[in-house]
N, C-alpha and C positions, 0 to 999 in steps of 0.2 A: 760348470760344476763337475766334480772327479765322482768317480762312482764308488771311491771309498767314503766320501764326503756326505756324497747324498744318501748312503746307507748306517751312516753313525746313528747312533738313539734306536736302529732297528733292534728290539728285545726277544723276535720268534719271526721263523723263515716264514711265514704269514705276511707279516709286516713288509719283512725284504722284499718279497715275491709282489705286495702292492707297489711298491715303490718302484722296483724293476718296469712293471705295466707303465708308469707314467712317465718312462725313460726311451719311451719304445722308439722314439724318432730316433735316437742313436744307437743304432743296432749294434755297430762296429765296434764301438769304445766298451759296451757290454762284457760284449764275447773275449774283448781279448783281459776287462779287469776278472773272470772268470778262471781265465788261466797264469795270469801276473797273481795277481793278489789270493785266489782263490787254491786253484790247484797245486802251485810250485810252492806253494806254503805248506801242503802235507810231508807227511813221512812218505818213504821211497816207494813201502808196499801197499800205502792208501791209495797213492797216483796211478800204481801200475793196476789198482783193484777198479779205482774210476776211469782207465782208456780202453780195460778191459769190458766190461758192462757199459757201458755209454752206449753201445748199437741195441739194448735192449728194451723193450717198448715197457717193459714191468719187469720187478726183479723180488725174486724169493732167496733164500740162503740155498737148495740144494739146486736149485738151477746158474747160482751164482758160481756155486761150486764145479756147475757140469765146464762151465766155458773157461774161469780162471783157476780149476784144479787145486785153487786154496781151500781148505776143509774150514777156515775160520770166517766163510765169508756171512754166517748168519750174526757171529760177533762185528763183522766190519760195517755191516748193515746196520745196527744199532747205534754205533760209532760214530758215522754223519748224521742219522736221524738227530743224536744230542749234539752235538755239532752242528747244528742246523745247516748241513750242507747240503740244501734245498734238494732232500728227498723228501718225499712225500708221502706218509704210508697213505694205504687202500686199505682195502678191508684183508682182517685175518693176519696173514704174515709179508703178505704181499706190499709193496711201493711202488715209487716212480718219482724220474729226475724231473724237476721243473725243464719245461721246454726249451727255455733259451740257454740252460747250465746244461741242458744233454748235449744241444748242438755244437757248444762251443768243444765239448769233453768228446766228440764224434768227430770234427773237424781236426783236433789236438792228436784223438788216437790214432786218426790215416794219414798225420803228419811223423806221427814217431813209432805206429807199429807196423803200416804200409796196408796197402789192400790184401795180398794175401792171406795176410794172419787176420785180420778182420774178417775175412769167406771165410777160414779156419773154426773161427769164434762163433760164425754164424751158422755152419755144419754141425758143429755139436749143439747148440742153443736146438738146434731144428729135431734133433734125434729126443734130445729130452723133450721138448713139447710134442711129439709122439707118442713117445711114451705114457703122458700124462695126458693125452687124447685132448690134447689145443693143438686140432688141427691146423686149423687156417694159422696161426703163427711159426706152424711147424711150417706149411707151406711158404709162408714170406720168408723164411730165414733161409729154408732152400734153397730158394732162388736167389737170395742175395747172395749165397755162396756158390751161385753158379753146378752146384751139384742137383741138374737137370732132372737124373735118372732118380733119385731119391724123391725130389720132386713132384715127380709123375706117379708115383707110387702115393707118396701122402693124398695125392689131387684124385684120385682114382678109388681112396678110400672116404673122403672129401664128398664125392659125387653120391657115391652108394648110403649115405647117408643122409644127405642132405638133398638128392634128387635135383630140382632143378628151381628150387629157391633163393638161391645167390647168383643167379646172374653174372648180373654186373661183376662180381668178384672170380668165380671161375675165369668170365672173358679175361679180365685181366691178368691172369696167372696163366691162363693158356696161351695167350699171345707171346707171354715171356723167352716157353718153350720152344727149342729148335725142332725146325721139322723135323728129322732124322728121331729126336727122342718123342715127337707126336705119335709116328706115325706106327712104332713097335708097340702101343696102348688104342687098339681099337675105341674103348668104351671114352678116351679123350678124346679121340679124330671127330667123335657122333658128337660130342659134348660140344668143342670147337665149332662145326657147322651148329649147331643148336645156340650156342651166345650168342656167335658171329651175326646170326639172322637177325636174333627178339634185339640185341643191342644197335644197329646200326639199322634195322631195314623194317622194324615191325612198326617204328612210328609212320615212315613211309606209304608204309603199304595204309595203314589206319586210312592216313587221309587223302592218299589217290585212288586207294582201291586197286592198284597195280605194282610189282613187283619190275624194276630194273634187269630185262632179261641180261644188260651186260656185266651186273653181276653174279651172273648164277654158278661161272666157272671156281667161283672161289668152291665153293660149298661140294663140289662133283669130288675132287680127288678122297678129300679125307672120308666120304660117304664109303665111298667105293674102296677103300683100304678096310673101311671098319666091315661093312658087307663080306668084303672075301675073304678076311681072316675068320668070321663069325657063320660062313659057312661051310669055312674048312673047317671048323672045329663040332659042326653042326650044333651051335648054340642059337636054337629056334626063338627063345623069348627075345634074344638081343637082335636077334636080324627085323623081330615085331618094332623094335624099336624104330631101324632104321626106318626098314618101310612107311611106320607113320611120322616122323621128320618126313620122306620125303612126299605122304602125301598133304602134309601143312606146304610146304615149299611148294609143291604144283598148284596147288588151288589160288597161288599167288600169285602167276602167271596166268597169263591171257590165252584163254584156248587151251589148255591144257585142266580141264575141271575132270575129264574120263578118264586121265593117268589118274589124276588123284584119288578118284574115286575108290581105283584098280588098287592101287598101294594100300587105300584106307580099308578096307574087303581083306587083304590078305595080311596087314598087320594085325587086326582083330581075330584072325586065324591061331598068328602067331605070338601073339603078347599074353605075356604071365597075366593069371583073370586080378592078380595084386595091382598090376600098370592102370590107374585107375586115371591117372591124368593123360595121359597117350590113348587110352581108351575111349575115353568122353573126347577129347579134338576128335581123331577116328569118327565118331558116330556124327560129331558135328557137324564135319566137311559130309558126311553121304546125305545126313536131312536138309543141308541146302542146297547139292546138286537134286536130290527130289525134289525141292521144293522149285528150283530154277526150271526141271522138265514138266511141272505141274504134276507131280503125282503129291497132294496134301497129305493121304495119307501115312502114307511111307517116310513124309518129311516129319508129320506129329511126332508118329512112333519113335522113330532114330533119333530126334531133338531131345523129347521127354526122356530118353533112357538117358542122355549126355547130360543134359539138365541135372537127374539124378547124382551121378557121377559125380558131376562140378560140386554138387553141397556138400558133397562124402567128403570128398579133399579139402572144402574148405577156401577154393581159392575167389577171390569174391569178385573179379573182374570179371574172371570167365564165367562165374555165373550167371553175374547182371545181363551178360551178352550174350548165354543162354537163353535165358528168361525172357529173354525180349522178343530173340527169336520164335519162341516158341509164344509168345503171343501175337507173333506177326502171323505164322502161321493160321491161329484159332480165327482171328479178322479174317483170312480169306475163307476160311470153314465157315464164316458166318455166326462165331462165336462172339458176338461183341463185347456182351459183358465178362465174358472169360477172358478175352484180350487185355478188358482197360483192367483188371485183376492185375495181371502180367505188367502192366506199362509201370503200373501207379505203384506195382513193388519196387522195379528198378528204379522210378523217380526217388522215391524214399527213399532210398539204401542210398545212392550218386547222391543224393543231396547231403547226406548225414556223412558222405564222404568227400564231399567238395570237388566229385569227378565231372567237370562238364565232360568229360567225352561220352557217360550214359547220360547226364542229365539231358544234352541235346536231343540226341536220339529219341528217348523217352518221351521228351517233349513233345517231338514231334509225330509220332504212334499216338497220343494222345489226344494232337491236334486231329486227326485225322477220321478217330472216331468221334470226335464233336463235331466235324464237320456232316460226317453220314447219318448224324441225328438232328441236324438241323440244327446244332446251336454256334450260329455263326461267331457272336462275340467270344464266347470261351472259344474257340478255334483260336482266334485271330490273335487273343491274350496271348495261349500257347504258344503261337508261331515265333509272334513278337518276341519272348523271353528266347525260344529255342537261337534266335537271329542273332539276338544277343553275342552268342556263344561261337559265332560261326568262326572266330578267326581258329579255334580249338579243334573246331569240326571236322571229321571227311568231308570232303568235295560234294561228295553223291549225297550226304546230309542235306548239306546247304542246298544242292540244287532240289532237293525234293520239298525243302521250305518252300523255295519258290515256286514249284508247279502247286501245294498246295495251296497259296497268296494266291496264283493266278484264281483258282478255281471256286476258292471266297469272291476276289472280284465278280465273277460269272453270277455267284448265286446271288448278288446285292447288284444285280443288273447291267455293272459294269464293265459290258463284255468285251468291248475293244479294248481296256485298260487289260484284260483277263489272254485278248492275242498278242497285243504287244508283249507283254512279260513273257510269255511262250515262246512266241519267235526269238528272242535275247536268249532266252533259253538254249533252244536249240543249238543256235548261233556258235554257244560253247560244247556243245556237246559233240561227241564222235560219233557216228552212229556202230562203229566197230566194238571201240571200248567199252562205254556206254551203251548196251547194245537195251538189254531189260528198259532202264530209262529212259534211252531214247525214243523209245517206241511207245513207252505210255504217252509223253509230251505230243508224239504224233496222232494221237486217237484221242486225247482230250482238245488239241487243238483243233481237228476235224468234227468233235462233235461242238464246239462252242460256234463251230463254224455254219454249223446246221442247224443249231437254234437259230441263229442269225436269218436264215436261209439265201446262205452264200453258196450254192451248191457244186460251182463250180470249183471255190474255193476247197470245200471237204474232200470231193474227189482227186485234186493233186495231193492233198495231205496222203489220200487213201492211197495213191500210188506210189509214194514216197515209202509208206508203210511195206507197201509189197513188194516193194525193191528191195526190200530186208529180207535175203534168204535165210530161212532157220528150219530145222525139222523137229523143236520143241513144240508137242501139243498145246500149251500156253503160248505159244506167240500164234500158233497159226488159229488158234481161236479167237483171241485178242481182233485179229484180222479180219477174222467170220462175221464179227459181232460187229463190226463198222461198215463191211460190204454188206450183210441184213441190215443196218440201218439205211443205208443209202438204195437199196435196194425198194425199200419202202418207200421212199421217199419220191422216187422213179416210179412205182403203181407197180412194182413186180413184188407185189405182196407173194404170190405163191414159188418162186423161186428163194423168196425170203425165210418162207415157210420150212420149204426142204431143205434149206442150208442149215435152219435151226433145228431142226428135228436131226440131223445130224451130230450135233454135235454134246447136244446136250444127255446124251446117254452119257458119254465120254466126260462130259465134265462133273457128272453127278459121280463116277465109280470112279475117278481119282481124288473124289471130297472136294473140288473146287464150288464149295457150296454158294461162296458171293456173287461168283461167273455163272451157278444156276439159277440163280435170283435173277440177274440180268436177263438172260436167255427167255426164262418163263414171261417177263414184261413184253419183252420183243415178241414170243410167240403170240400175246394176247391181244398186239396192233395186229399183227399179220393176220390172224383171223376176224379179227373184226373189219377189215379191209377187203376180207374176203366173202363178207355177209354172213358171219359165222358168230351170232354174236355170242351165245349161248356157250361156245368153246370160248371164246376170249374171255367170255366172265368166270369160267371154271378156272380158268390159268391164273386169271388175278386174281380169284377168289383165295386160290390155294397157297398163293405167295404174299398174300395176307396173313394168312394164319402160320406159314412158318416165319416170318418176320415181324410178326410182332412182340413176341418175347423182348427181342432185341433192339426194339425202338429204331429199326430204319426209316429213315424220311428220304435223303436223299437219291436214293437210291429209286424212287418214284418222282421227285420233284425235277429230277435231271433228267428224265425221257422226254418234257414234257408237255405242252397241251394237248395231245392226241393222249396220250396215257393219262391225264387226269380227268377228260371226259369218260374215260372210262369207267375209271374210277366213280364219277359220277353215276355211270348206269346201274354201280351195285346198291345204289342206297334202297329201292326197293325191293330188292331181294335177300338182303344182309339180316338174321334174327338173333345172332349171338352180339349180346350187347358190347364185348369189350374188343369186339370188330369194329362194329359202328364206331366206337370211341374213338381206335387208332385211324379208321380212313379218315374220320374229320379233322382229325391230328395231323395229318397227310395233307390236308387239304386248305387248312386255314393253314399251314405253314409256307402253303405258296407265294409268290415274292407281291409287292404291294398290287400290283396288275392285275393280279389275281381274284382282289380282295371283294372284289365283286358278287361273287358268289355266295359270297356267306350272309349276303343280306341283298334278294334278291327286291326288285323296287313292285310298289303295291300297286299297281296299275299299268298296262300296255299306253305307252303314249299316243301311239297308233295300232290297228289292225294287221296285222301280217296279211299278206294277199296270199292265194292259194300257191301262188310256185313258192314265193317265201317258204312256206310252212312245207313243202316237197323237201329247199335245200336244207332248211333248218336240220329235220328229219335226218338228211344224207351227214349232215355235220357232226349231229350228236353220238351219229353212230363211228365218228373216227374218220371220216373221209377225208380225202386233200380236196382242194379246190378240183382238180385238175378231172379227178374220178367224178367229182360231184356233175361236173362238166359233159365228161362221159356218159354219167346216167341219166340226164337228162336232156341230152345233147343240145346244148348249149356250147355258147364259146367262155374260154374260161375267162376272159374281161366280164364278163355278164354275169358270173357265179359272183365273183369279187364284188362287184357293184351290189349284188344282191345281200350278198354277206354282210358287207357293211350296211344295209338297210335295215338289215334282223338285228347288228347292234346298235343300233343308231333309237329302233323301238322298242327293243328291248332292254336299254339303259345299261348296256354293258360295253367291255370295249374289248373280250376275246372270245372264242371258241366254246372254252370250256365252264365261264360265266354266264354264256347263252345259253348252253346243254342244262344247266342249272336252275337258270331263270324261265326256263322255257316249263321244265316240269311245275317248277310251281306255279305256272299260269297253264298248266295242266295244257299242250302245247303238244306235249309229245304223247307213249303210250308207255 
């Protein structure tokens, strides 16, 4: 069929324009009945009016005017409109050629007016959408005409207005540019390194968490052109600029967190107090180098200010990732309910935006505090969904899904399923790169290891830990906290003692409030290990009352049966009622093994004999076998034989369901 054919009966370029659509397989025969039948059918100065406008994306009369110098082009515009020579008005006075009748009329004009005169055509189009402040078309035309220098001028008033909102469309207009006309426009060289990164290197970085040191040479020269001409001219706000580009760029690198730091410090110096989105990154990068050396509080402060910052501008990715941070933060302050505030904002907003890259995240900050309240199945829901999402994920996301799985396994008893997933873990892990996570993975490993009482086992975890050189106060506590458990575990309660009383000044005056929680449990075995019961009930007594606000469970269930014998020992001395409530809350949340305790049985099946009732004693006070051995110098086969005797008549089948059962058959004192 001919495409004069199949366009007969057309009554309005509507029509034509559907019909065209259902032609589309023949592209060729289109374009050329466009210029047979269509174009070489006009008069001489319609032709030369459509090869001349053809490169025009929209076409008004005084702009029609600026490129073909005819004063009658708002008459000629009219002209095709009744003519139905498939323009198309827009709104107001403006139009536009159907697509496939511009191509063919752009194709036709660089066959008969050449490329030159077309740069020509598009030099002028570029000056008048200047003029009339259509930048970005003023910038395309620019460039198509090859007039670089004009270019860079439009792109540079481009930036100063629109900041750094268009992306993607800077990059591509700065690529365009030759280096020679880059590199005489500082404020382009900083813009150039600034797309170059967010476009090609920030999803990267997202989901390894690492930055290709072999590309960092692109980004050095034009930094350092725009640097030295901005401080020959001593323009301090622009040099703020640079220095925070560069300290985004270092914090993306490995090992370099204290340059950036250094740059984020001295941009904040020197940036206009206007630069509200260079300002907020700046604060960002300093509250999670705090937050990485363990100073929480200094990480709060500098998050929240950036947090602020982010909702001023408006930009809502960096806020979510704000927000988030700064409720990861409040979790280690021991802020729980203020955290899941924080998570449960970001979930909302990722969801109502269809962003798994917060929704993951979120998910799993979520997961995390369900877990340290003991609500296993919401945990696991969470994880589940977040898992979902992994293939969208960072890496360190996904692996921290999994160390939290493992550690659901542990609490639902299933502890070897809870080491093999760990060791997998590791397995992928660096301990260089990964350096923060790998080290958790090593200290949860080690203590599921010690539940177990695989002791051998914890101690090479523990030495693997130590072979991790670092001089962050949060890792060598991290450290502390696992040599005082294993410490204990060995009967060297009083060097356990002095490690922790070390450290826990230090962890209280940098806010690592979760890490003093920890510490205060550990010091309340150590003295009860020490015959110190009276301090050990003071310690737990006191991390009672600052964690219960907060609904911790785990955080007592995971030290545990020597800590929840203790736990045990407070029930006679406890008078504020919504204590009692939460320890029993503590208590019945122990795993089914446990379950004993809460319904101890109404009769001895037997008699405890008098050593019995010595070891029982030694038991309920926190002792290991090993001590109990010592105190009553026995061998420790003989404690254990005995031990099992006291559960066997006392109808129980642990430690701390003994400690339990024993008071209420009034056993102990």
């Amino acid at each position: 069929m001919s495409i004069t054919i199949m366009l007969q009966g057309c009554e309005t370029q509507t029509e034509a324009e559907t019909r065209l659509h259902t032609f589309a397989g023949e592209h060729r025969p289109i374009l050329d009945y466009f210029v047979s039948e269509v174009l070489n059918a006009q008069p001489e100065s319609l032709q030369s009016f459509l090869l001349h406008t053809s490169m025009l994306s929209r076409l008004t009369g005084s702009l029609c005017m600026a490129v073909t110098g005819n004063p009658a082009s708002d008459a000629l515009l009219e002209t095709l409109e009744q003519a139905h020579l498939f323009l198309e008005p827009l709104d107001g006075l403006w139009y536009r050629y159907h697509a496939l009748f511009a191509e063919a009329m752009q194709h036709e004009a660089k066959r008969h007016l050449g490329e030159a005169t077309l740069q020509a055509i598009s030099s002028k189009a570029s000056y008048w959408y200047e003029e009339h402040s259509m930048l970005e078309e003023a910038v395309d035309a620019a460039l198509y005409a090859c007039d670089f220098s004009h270019a860079a001028t439009i792109i540079e008033r481009f930036v100063d207005f629109n900041a750094l909102t268009y992306i993607p469309t800077l990059h591509r207009w700065l690529q365009q540019l030759p280096f020679e006309t880059l590199k005489q426009h500082p404020t382009l060289c900083l813009n150039y390194a600034i797309t170059q990164f967010f476009t090609h290197f920030a999803d990267f970085i997202h989901m390894t968490g690492r930055f290709p040191q072999t590309e960092r040479a692109q980004f050095e020269e034009p930094l350092q052109l725009a640097q030295q001409v901005w401080q020959a001219e001593g323009n301090i706000p622009r040099l703020g600029e640079v220095f925070a580009f560069q300290s985004l760029l270092s914090s993306s690198f490995s090992g370099e967190m204290q340059q950036a730091i250094e740059y984020a410090k001295k941009a904040l110096d020197y940036l206009d107090e206007k630069e509200l989105a260079w300002r907020s990154t700046c604060l960002r990068i300093i509250g999670l180098a705090a937050r990485r050396r363990g100073d929480l509080n200094e990480a709060r402060r500098t998050i929240t200010e950036a947090s602020a910052l982010s909702e001023t501008i408006g930009n809502r990715p960096i806020a979510r990732l704000t927000i988030l941070l700064l409720g990861i933060v409040c979790a280690e302050q021991g802020e729980l309910q203020q955290a899941a505030a924080y998570y449960q904002q970001v979930l909302d907003e990722a969801r109502a935006q269809a962003d798994p890259t917060d929704i993951g995240p979120a998910l799993l900050c979520l997961a995390q505090l369900a877990y340290e309240r003991n609500r296993l199945d919401e945990a696991e829901q969470q994880l589940a969904e977040a898992n979902q999402l992994r293939s969208q994920l960072p890496e360190e996301t996904c692996r921290r899904i999994q160390l939290l799985m493992a550690l659901l396994e542990h609490a639902r008893g299933q502890s070897e399923n809870a080491l093999e997933r760990l060791t997998n873990l590791l397995a992928r892990l660096q301990p260089v790169h990964a350096q923060p996570l790998y080290r958790e993975v090593l200290t949860y490993q080690a203590r599921i290891q010690l539940a177990l009482s695989d002791l051998s086992a914890a101690r090479r975890s523990y030495e693997k830990l130590r072979m991790l050189e670092s001089t962050l106060p949060d890792y060598a506590e991290q450290e502390a906290l696992l040599l005082a458990r294993l410490q204990l575990v060995d009967g060297k309660a009083q060097a356990a003692l002095d490690l922790l009383h070390t450290i826990l000044p230090q962890a209280t005056k940098a806010g690592r409030i979760r890490r003093a929680f920890e510490i205060q449990l550990l010091l309340s075995l150590a003295y009860a290990a020490l015959k110190q019961p009276q301090e050990a009930r003071q310690r737990l007594y006191s991390t009672l009352h600052q964690t219960r606000s907060e609904g911790y469970i785990r955080l007592f269930l995971d030290e545990g049966d020597a800590l929840l014998g203790l736990l045990q020992s407070l029930f006679g001395s406890l008078r504020e009622k919504p204590l009692l409530t939460y320890l029993r809350t503590i208590l019945q949340a122990a795993t089914p093994a446990r379950q004993a305790l809460a319904s101890p049985p109404s009769a001895l099946i037997e008699p405890l004999s008098p050593q019995e009732r010595r070891v029982l004693r030694l038991l309920a006070a926190g002792h290991s076998n090993p001590e109990i051995a010592r105190e009553l110098v026995v061998s420790v086969n003989t404690v254990r034989t005995q031990v099992q005797s006291i559960y066997r008549k006392l109808g129980v089948s642990n430690r701390v369901a003994a400690s339990e059962a024993a008071r209420s058959f009034h056993l102990l004192p």
